[in-house]
C-alpha positions as CSV (number, residue, x, y, z in Angstrom):
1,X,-44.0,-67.4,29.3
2,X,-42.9,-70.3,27.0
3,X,-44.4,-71.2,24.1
4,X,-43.2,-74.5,22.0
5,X,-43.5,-72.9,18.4
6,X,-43.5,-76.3,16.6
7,X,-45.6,-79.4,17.9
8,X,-47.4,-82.2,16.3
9,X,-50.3,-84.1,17.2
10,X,-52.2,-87.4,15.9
11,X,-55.6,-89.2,16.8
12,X,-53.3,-92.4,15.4
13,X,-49.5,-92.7,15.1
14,X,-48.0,-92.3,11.5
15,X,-44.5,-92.7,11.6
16,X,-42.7,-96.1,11.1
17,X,-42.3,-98.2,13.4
18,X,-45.6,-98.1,14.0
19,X,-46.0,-98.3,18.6
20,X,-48.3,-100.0,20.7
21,X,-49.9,-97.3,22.0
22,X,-50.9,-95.8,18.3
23,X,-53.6,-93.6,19.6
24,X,-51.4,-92.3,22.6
25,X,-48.4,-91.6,21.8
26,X,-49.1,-88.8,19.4
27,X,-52.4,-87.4,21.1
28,X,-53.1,-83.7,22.0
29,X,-53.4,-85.1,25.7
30,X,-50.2,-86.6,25.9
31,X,-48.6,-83.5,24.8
32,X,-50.3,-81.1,27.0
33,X,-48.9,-83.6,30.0
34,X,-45.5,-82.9,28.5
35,X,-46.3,-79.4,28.6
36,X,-47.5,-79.1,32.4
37,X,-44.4,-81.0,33.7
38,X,-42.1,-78.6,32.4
39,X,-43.3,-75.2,32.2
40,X,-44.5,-74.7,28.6
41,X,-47.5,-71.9,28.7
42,X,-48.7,-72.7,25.4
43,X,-47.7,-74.4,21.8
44,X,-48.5,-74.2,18.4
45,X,-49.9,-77.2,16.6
46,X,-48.5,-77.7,13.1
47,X,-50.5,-80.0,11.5
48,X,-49.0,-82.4,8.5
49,X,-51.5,-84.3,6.8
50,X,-48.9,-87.3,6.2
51,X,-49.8,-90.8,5.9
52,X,-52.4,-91.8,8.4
53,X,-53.3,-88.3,9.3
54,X,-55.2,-86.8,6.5
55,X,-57.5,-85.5,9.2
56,X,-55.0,-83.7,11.2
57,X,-56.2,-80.4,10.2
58,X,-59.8,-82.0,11.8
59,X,-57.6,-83.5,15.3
60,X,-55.6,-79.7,15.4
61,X,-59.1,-78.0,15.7
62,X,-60.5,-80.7,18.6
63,X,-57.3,-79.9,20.5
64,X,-57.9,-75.7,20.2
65,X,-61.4,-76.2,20.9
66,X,-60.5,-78.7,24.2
67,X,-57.9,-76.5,25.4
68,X,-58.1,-72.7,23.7
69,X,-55.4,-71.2,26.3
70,X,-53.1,-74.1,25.1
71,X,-53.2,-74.5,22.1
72,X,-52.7,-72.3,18.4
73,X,-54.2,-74.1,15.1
74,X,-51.7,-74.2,12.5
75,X,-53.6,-75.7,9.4
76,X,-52.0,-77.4,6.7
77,X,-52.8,-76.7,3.1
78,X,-51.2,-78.0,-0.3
79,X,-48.2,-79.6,1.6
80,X,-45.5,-81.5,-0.5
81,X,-47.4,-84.6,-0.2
82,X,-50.4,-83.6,-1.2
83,X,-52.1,-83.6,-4.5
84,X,-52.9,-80.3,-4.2
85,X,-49.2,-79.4,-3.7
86,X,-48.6,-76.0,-6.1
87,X,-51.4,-77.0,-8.3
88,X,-53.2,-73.6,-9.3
89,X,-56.1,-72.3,-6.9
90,X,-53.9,-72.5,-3.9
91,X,-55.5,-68.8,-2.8
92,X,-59.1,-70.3,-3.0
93,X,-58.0,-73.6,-1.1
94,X,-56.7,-71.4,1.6
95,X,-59.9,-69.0,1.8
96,X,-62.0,-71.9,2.4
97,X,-59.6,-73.8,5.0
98,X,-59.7,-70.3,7.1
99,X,-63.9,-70.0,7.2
100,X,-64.0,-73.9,7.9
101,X,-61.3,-74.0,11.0
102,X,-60.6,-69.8,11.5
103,X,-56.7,-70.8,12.7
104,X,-54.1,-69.0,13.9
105,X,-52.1,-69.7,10.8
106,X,-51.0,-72.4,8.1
107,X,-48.7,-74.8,7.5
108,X,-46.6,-75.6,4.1
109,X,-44.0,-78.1,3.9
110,X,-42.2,-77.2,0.4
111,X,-40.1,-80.0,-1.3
112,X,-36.7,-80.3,-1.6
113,X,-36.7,-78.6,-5.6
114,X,-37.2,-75.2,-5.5
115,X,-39.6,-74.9,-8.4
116,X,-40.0,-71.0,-8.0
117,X,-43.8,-71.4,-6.4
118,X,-43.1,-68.7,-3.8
119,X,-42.6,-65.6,-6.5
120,X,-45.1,-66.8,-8.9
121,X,-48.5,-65.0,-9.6
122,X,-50.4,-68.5,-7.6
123,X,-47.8,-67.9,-4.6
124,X,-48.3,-64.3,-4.2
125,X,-52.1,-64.6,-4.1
126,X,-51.8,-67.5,-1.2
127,X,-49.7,-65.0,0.6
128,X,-52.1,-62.5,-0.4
129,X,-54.6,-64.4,1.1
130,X,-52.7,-64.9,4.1
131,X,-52.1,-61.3,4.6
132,X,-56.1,-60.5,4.9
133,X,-56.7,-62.8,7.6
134,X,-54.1,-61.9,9.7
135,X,-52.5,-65.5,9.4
136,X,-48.7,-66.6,10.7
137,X,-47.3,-69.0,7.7
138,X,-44.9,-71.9,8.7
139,X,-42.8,-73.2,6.0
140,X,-40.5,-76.0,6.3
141,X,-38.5,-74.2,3.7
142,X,-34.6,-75.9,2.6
143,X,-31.8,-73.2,2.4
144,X,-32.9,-73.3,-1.2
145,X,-36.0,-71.6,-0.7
146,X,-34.6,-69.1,1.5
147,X,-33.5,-66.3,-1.0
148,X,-37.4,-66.4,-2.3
149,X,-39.0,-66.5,1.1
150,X,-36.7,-63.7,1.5
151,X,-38.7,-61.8,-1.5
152,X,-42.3,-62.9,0.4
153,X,-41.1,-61.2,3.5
154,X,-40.5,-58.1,1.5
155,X,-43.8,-58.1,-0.3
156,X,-45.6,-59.1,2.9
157,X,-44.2,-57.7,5.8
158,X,-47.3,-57.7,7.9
159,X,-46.9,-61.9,7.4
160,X,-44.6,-63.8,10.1
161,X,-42.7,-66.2,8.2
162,X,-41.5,-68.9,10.7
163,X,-39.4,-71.6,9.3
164,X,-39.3,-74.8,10.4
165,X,-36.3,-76.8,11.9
166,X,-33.0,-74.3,11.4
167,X,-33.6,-74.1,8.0
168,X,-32.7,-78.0,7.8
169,X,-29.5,-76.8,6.9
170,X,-28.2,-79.8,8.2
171,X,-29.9,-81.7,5.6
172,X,-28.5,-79.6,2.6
173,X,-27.0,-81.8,-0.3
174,X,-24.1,-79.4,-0.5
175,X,-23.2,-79.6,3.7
176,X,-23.8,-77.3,6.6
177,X,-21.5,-74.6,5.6
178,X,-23.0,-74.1,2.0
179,X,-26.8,-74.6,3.5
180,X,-26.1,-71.7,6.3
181,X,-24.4,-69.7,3.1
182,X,-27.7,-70.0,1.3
183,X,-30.3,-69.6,4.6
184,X,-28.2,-66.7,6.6
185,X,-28.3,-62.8,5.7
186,X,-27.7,-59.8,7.1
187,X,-30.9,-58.0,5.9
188,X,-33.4,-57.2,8.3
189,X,-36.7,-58.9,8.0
190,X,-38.2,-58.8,11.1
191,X,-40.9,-60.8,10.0
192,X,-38.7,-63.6,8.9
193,X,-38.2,-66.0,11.6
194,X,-36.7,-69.4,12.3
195,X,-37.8,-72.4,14.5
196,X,-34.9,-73.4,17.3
197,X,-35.2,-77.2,17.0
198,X,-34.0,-80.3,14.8
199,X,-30.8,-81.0,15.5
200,X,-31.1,-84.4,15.4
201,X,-31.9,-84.4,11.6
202,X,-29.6,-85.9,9.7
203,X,-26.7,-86.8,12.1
204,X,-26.0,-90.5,12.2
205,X,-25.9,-90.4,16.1
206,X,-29.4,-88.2,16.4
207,X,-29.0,-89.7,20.1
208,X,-26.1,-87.5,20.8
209,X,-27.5,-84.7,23.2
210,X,-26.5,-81.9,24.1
211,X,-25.4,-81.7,20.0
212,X,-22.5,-79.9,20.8
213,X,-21.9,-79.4,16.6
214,X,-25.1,-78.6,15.7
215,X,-25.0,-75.8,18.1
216,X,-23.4,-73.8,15.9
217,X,-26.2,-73.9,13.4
218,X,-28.1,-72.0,16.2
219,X,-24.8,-69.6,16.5
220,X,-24.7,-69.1,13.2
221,X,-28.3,-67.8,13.0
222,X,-28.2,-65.8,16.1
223,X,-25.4,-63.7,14.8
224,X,-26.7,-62.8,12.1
225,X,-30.6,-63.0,12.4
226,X,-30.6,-62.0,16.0
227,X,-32.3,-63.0,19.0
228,X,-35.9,-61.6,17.8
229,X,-35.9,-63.4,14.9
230,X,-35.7,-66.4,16.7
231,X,-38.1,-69.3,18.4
232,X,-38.0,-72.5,20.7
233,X,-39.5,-75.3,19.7
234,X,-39.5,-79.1,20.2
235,X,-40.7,-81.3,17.2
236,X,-42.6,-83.2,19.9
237,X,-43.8,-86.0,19.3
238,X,-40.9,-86.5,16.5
239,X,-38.3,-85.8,18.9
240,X,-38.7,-88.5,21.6
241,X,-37.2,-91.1,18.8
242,X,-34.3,-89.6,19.8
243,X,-34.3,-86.9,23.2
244,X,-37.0,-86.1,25.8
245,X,-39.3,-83.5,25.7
246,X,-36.9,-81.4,28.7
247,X,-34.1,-82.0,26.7
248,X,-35.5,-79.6,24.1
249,X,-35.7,-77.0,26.7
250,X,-32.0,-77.4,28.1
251,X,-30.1,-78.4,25.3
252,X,-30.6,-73.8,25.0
253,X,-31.0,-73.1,28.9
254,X,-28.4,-75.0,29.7
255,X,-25.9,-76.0,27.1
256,X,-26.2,-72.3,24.5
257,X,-24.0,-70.5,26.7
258,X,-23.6,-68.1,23.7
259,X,-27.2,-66.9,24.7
260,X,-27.2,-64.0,26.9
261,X,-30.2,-64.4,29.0
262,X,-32.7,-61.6,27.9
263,X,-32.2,-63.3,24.3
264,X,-32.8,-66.8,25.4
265,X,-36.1,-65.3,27.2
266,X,-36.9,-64.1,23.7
267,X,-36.2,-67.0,21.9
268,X,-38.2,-69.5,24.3
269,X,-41.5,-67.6,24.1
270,X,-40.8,-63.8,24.6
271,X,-40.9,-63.7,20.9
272,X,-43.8,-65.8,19.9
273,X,-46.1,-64.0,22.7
274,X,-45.5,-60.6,21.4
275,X,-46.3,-62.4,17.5
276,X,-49.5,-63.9,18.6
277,X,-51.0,-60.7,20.6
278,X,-50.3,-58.6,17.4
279,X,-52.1,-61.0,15.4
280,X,-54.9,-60.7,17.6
281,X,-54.8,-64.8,18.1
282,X,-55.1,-65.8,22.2
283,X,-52.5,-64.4,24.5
């Protein structure tokens, strides 16, 4: 099995340039074709209520209920551009997204500043929260966030953590090397995972497959995190600025020849399929 664990989708196009086909491009339909021409069982939808799309969470739940063998809800709540973002009743916000869409889990995007929201008493009780219902958490979480989400895993073990995008590590003021020093450990926290995908981000040829250099990012984390604490995923629709939806897939089957195969079958969906059956979400 194969499961993408980071897609988008939109009922309108948000990102700049804007396309002609603005209620195609990003649609639910259009990635489920991508899906069925190259193998991917299932995905999980990540919703990001960005400019144009502040009812994603609303388009997320239309696509689960079209295609609820597909398809995993990943609700945002109080992301970084949101007025809500780490403003107090963050626990309350949450309980009432999970009896209005009852998702598989919820999404945060966490700004750059690492204001210490994840240890204080308002972070606790969303995780808390989380914790009751049985909900995965993604986080696009900088390296500077890491040592902290490091602490939730601790507190919350029974919560998978999955962070988006590598850690952006390639994004870190300080450079690669000083963003994997602050994202990487040796510690085991098997519910601490991170998303496979990205590599585009922040390279001034984001063309460049098979990112031969950015490679090592993934290396780097499978050395030291380990294969299980490790999943696939595209960015689609983000990516096809810059690679195709197969590209994705191959830039690990074919290109990561660092990846024994039993880990790369892990990391491509092996993983996320043992996550979701625990959680009792839709094999």
């Amino acid at each position: 099995m194969i499961i993408d664990s980071h897609t988008h989708v939109w009922p309108r196009w948000p990102y700049e340039p804007r396309v002609p086909d603005d209620t195609g491009r990003g649609s639910y339909q259009n990635l489920l074709f991508q899906m069925d021409q190259h193998g991917v069982d299932q995905a999980l939808l990540v919703n990001a209520r960005i400019e144009r799309a502040d009812d994603n969470n609303d388009y997320g739940a239309e696509a689960v209920r079209a295609h609820p063998d597909r398809f995993h809800h990943i609700v945002d709540v109080d992301s970084r551009w949101g007025a809500d973002y780490h403003r107090s009743g963050a626990a309350d916000r949450l309980r009432k997204l999970v009896d209005t869409y009852q998702p598989a889990g919820v999404s945060h995007y966490l700004r750059p500043e690492n204001d210490g929201w994840l240890l204080s008493d308002e972070g606790r009780a969303f995780f808390a929260v989380a914790a009751a219902h049985r909900l995965t958490v993604s986080l696009a979480a900088p390296p500077v966030w890491l040592d902290d989400l490091r602490d939730v895993a601790r507190r919350f073990p029974e919560v998978p953590l999955l962070v988006n995008h590598l850690a952006v590590v390639m994004l870190h003021p300080g450079g690669i090397e000083d963003g994997l020093r602050l994202a990487l450990d040796s510690e085991d926290l098997p519910n601490l995972l991170v998303k496979v995908s990205g590599y585009y981000y922040g390279s001034d040829r984001p063309w460049d497959y098979p990112y031969t250099e950015r490679l090592r990012i993934v290396r780097a984390f499978h050395e030291t995190w380990g294969p299980r604490r490790m999943v696939w995923a595209s960015d689609h629709p983000s990516l096809l600025a810059h690679v195709s939806y197969r590209q994705s897939l191959e830039v690990l089957r074919e290109h990561a020849g660092f990846l024994p195969a039993d880990d790369l079958a892990l990391i491509l969906g092996g993983n996320l399929a043992a996550l979701l059956a625990e959680r009792s979400v839709r094999p």
